[in-house]
C-alpha positions in Angstrom: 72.9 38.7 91.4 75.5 40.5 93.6 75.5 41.1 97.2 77.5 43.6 98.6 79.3 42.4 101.8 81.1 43.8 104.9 82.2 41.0 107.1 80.2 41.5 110.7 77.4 43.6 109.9 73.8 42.7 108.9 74.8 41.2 105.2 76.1 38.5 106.8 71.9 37.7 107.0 71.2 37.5 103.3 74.7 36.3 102.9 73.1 33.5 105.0 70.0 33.3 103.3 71.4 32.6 100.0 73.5 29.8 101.0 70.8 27.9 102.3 69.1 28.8 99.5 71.9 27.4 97.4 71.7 29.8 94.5 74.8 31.5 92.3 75.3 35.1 93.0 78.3 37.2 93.7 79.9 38.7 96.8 81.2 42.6 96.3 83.3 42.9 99.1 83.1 46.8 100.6 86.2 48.1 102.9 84.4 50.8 105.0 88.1 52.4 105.7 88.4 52.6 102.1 85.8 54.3 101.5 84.2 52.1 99.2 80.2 52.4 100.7 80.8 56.3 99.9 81.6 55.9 96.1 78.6 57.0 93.8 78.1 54.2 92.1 77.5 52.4 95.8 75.3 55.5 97.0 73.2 54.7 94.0 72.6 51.7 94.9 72.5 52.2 98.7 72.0 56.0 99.6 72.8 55.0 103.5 76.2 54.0 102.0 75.8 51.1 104.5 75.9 47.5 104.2 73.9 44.9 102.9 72.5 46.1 99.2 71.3 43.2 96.2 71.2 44.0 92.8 69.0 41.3 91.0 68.9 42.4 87.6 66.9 45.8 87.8 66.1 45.2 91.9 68.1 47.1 93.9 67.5 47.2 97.5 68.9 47.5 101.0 67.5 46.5 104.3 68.6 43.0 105.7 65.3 41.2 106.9 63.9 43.1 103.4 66.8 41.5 100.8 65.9 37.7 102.9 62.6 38.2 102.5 62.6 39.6 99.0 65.1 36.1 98.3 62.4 33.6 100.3 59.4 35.2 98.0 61.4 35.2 94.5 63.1 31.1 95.1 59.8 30.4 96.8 61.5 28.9 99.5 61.9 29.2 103.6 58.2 30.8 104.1 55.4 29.8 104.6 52.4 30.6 101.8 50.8 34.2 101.7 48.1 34.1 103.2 48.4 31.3 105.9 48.7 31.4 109.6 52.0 30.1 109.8 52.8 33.5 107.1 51.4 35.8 109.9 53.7 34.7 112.5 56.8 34.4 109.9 56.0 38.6 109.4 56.0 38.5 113.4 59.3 37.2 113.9 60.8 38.6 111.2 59.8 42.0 112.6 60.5 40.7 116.0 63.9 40.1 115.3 64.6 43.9 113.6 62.9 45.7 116.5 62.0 44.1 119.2 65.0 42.2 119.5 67.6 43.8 117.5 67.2 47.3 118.9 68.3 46.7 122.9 71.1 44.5 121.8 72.8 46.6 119.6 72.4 49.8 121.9 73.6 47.4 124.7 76.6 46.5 122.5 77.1 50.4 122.3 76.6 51.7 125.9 78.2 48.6 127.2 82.0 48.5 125.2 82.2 50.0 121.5 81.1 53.7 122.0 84.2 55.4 123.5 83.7 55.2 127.5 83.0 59.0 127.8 79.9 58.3 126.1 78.7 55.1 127.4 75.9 55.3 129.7 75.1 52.7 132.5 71.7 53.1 132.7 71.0 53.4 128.8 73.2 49.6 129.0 70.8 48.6 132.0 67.9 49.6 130.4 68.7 47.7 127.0 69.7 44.9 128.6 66.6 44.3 130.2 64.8 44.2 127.0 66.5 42.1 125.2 65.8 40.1 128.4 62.3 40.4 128.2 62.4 39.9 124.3 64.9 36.4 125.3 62.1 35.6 127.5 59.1 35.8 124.5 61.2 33.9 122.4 62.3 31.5 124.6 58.4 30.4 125.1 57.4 30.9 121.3 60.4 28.1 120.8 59.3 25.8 123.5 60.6 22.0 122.1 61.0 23.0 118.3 64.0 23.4 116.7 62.5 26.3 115.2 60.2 29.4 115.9 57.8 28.1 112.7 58.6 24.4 113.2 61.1 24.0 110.0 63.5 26.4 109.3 62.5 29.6 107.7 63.6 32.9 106.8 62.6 34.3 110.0 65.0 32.1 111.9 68.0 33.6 109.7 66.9 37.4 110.9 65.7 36.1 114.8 69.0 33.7 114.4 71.1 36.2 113.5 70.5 38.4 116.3 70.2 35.8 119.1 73.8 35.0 117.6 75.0 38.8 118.3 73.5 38.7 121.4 75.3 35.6 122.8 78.8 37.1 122.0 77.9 39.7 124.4 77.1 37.0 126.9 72.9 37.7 127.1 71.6 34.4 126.4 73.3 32.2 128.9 70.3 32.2 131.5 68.3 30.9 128.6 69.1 27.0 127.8 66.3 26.8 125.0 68.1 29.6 123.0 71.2 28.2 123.6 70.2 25.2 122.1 68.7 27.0 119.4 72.0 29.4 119.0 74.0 26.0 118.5 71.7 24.7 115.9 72.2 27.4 114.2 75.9 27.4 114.1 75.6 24.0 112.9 73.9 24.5 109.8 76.1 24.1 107.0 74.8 27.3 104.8 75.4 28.8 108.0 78.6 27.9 108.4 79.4 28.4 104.3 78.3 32.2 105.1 81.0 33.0 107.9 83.8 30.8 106.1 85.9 34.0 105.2 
């Protein structure tokens, strides 16, 4: 199994999910300003030419929350059974944490300090950050007092936790003490931790 990796982007998720998951594969390291997602062999396996892409034998995909939950079905681990409540609301947050969450942080991130400042746009940062406030808000009530959004730890906390993670470097979560809490469990997990080693 290879996953192919660019150090602060979304493969950092499934990098995640395999370490906690605790199964062999290998890392293929892209350089972006080498051009290496543009090769043809990488455009046959990704044709975005972005970052992450699994090959598992004749699977090849791309899509973050898709590779982590393509790992959690195949090991049978980190989600709940098909067909249970608890599955229904593991599809919720992992959809949660691509849209509903993931989508005014990153355009935040962009109209707030990495798109040149000619082309930032104050009210297009306003208006993203108050949805990832409202979206903090949702989450911060689904968590309540568990340590995580299903009870135990599941795939959907790598995809929600990833995001919550990006959205604290950018100072969004502060007001928020439950997702603090639940940003530091996160970054205390040892697979965690075994993912952002290098």
């Amino acid at each position: 199994m290879q996953l192919y990796h660019v150090p602060m982007t979304r493969s950092t998720r499934p990098r995640w999910m395999l370490e906690e998951l605790e199964v062999p594969f290998e890392l293929v390291r892209l350089d972006p300003k080498k051009g290496d997602n543009k090769t043809p062999q990488y455009l046959a396996i990704n044709p975005t030419g972005k970052v992450p892409a699994l090959v598992d034998g004749e699977v090849k995909m791309f899509e973050s929350a898709a590779i982590v939950a393509y790992l959690a079905d195949k090991y049978g681990k980190l989600a709940p059974p098909i067909g249970s409540p608890e599955r229904a609301a593991y599809y919720q947050w992992l959809f949660f944490g691509m849209t509903t969450l993931e989508q005014p942080v990153s355009l935040y991130e962009k109209h707030a300090g990495s798109l040149p400042s000619g082309e930032q746009v104050a009210a297009v940062a306003q208006d993203a950050k108050s949805a990832v406030e409202r979206a903090l808000v949702a989450l911060e009530k689904a968590l309540g007092d568990r340590e995580w959004l299903l009870g135990t730890f599941t795939a959907a906390d790598i995809i929600v936790g990833a995001t919550v993670l990006w959205a604290s470097s950018l100072e969004l979560i502060e007001r928020h003490p439950v997702i603090v809490a639940y940003a530091n469990r996160i970054k205390g997990r040892p697979a965690f931790q075994r993912s952002r080693k290098d």
